[in-house]
C-alpha positions in Angstrom: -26.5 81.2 31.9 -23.1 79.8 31.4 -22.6 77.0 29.1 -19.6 74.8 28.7 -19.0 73.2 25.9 -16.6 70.7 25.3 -15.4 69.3 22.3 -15.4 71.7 20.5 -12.7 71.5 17.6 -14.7 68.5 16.3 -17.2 68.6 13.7 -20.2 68.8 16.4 -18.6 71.0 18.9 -18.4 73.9 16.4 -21.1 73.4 14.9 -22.8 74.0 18.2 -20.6 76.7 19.2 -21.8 78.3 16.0 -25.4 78.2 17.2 -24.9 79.4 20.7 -23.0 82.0 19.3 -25.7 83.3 17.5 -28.1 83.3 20.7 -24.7 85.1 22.3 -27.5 87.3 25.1 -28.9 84.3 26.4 -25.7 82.5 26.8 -22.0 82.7 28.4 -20.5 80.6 26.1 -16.9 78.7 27.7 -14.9 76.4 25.4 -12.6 74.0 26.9 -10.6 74.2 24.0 -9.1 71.5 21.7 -7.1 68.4 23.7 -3.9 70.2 22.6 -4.8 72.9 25.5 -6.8 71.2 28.1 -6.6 67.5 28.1 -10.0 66.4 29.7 -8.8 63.2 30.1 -6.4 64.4 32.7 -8.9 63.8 35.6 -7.7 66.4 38.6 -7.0 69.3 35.7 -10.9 68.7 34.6 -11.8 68.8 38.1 -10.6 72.0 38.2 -11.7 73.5 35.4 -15.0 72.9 36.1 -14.8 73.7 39.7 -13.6 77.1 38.6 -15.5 77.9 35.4 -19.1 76.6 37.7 -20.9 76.4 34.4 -24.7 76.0 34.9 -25.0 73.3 31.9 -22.4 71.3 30.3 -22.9 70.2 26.5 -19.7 66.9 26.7 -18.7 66.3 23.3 -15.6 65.7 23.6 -14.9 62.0 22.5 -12.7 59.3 20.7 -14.7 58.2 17.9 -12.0 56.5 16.0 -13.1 52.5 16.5 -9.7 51.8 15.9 -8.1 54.2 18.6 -11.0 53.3 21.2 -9.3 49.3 20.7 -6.3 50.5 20.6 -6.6 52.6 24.1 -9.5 51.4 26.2 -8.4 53.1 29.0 -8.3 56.3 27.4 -11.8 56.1 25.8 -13.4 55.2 29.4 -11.6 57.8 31.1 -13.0 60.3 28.0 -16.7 58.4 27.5 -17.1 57.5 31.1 -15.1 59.0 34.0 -15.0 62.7 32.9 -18.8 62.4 32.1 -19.1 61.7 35.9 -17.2 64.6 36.4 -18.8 66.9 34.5 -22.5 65.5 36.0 -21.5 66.6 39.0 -20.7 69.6 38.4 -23.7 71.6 36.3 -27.2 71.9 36.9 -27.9 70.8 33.2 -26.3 67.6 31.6 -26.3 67.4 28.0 -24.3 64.5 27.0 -23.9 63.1 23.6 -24.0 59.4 22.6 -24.4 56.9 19.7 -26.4 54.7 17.6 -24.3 52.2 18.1 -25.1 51.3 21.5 -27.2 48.7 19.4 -26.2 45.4 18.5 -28.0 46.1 14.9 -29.8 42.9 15.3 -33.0 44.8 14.9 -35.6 44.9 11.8 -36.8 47.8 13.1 -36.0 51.1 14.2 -34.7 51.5 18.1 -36.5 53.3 20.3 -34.9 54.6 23.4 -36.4 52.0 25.3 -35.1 49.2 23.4 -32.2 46.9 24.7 -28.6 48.3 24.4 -25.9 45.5 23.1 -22.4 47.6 21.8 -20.3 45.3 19.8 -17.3 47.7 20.4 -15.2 49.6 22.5 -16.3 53.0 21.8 -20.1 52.0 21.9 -19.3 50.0 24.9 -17.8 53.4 26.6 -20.2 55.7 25.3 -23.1 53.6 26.7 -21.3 53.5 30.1 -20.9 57.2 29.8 -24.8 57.4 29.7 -25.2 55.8 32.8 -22.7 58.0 34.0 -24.4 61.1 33.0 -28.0 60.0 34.2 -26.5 58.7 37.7 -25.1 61.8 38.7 -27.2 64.2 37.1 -31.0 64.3 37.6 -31.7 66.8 34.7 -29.2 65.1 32.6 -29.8 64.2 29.0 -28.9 61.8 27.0 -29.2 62.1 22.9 -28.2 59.1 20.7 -27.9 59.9 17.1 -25.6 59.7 14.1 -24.6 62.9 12.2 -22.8 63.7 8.8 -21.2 66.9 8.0 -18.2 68.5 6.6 -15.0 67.0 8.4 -11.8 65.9 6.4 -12.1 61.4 6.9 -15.8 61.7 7.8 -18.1 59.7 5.5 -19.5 62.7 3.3 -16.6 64.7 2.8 -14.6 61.3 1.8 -16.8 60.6 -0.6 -17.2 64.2 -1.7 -13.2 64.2 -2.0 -13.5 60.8 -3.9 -15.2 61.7 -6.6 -13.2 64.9 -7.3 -10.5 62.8 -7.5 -11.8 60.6 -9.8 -12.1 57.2 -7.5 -14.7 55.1 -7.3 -15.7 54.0 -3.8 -17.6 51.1 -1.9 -21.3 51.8 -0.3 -22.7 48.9 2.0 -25.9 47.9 0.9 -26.4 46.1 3.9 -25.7 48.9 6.6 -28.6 51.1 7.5 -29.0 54.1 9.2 -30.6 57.5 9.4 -28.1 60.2 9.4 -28.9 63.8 10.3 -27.3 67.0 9.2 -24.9 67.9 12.4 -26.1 71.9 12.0 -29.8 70.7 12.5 -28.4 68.5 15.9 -26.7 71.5 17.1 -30.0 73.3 16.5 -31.9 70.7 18.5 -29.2 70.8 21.0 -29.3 74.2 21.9 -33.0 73.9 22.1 -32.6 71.3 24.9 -30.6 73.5 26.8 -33.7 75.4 28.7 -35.8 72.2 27.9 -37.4 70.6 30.9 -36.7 66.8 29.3 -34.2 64.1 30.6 -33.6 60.8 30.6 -32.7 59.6 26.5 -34.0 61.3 23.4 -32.8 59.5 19.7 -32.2 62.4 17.2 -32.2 61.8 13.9 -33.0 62.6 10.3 -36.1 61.4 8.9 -35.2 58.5 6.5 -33.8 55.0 7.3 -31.8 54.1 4.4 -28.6 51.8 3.2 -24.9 53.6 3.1 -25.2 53.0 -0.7 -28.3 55.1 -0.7 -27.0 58.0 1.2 -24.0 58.0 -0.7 -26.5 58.1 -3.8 -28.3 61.1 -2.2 -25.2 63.2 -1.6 -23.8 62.6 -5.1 -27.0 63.4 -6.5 -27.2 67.1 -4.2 -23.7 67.8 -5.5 -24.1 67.1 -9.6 -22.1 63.9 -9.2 -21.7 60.8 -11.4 -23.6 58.0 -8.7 -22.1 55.4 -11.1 -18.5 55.8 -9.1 -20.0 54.5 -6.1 -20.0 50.8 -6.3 -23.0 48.7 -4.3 -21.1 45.9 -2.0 -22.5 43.8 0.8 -20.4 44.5 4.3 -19.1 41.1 5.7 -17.3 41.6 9.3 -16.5 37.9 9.5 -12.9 38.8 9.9 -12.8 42.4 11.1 -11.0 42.7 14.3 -13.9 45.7 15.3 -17.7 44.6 15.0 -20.1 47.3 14.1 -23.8 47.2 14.2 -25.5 46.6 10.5 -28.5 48.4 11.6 -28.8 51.4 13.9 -31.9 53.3 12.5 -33.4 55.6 15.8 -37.4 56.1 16.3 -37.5 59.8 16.8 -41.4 60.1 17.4 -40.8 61.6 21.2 -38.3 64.1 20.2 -41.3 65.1 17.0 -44.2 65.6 19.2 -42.4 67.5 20.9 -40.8 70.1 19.0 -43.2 69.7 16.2 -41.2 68.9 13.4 -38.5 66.4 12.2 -35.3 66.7 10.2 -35.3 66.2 6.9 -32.6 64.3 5.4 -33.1 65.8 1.5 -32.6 69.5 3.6 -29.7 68.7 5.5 -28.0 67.8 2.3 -28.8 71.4 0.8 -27.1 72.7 4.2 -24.5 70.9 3.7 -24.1 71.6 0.0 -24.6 75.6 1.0 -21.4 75.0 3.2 -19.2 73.7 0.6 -20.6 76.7 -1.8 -19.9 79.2 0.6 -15.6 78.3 0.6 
């Protein structure tokens, strides 16, 4: 079975390289390299790639997930969220397309489910939730997974904070922000399950506790030895932020449970993620 991946120098993308590599006799594994190499966003050049790779699933990870950027170039994150997902439906007999939790609005006191009513509040939610319909439209056995992940990535929340404290700063956690993060290894795990996986349409993946910014950032402190009183408690106010985000994206993950049997566990994706750091 040949599976392209794209996205790949991004913190997802190799993580699930990673895992398909390690079930390397099931899968022909093509990586459409970092945008330095092949620009998806250049439409007739992905058209071609595809047409001559003829991958029989296509894991799109590829994205712009810099708010800022996605403002800042709105064509460019339709063309990457939407247009190329069209693409790239097209062209495989297995979708697999990535999304977010912040397709919500965050209005919610309780966690979405992946029935609940989409409302993005920004341009990359807005494209990514396009790119879903893209993905179901022209794909019958497509799926689409919204989650939220942490990992090791230089600017991404945990290795910031990580970095912060060696440094000696103290840093802000939003009390008022909630989510339920998962460990990206365990979404690539999940991922690579889904690849034979008969089930389409949406699936929310995500670890197993709903909890504030402030609390994770107490969590990951706490897994690494760290001095939680540098991470000061504040309440986020977007009143005058150019780029609205959702205060609440916590993901009901019941249907993905039942049917694999088991959830993701917040406290272990920590230790993975601690065991990463050890191992360099």
């Amino acid at each position: 079975m040949k599976v392209l991946v794209t996205g790949t120098s991004g913190m997802l993308g190799s993580a699930v390289l990673n895992e398909l590599k390690r079930f390397n006799l099931f899968y022909d594994i093509v990586d459409a390299g970092p945008s330095s190499e092949r620009d998806l966003t250049n439409i007739q050049l992905t058209k071609d790639f595809v047409e001559a790779e003829k991958p029989d699933v296509i894991i799109h990870l590829a994205a712009l997930t810099s708010l800022k950027k996605c403002k800042d170039n709105p064509d460019k994150a339709k063309t990457l969220h939407t247009d190329v997902t069209k693409i790239l439906s097209k062209s495989c007999r297995r979708m697999i397309y990535v999304s977010t939790d912040s397709v919500f609005d965050g209005c919610s006191e309780v966690p979405y489910n992946e029935n609940s009513d989409t409302n993005p509040l920004n341009t990359y939610a807005n494209t990514k939730l396009t790119g879903e319909a893209a993905a179901r439209r022209n794909n019958d056995n497509s799926l689409v997974i919204r989650t939220n992940i942490f990992g090791r990535k230089p600017g991404m929340l945990a290795d910031w904070a990580l970095q912060s404290n060696k440094d000696n700063k103290k840093i802000n956690g939003y009390v008022n922000i909630k989510f339920n993060p998962l460990y990206v290894g365990d979404l690539a795990v999940a991922i690579r399950k889904l690849i034979d996986h008969n089930m389409t349409g949406t699936i929310n993946i995500a670890g197993d506790m709903c909890l504030s910014k402030y609390e994770f950032l107490k969590l990951l402190y706490k897994q690494f030895s760290m001095d939680a009183e540098m991470i000061r408690p504040i309440t986020y106010n977007d009143t005058n932020e150019d780029i609205k985000r959702p205060k609440y994206t916590c993901l009901q993950t019941g249907i993905f449970e039942d049917e694999f049997g088991h959830s993701f566990s917040l406290s272990g994706g920590l230790s993975k993620l601690f065991d990463e750091y050890e191992e360099t």
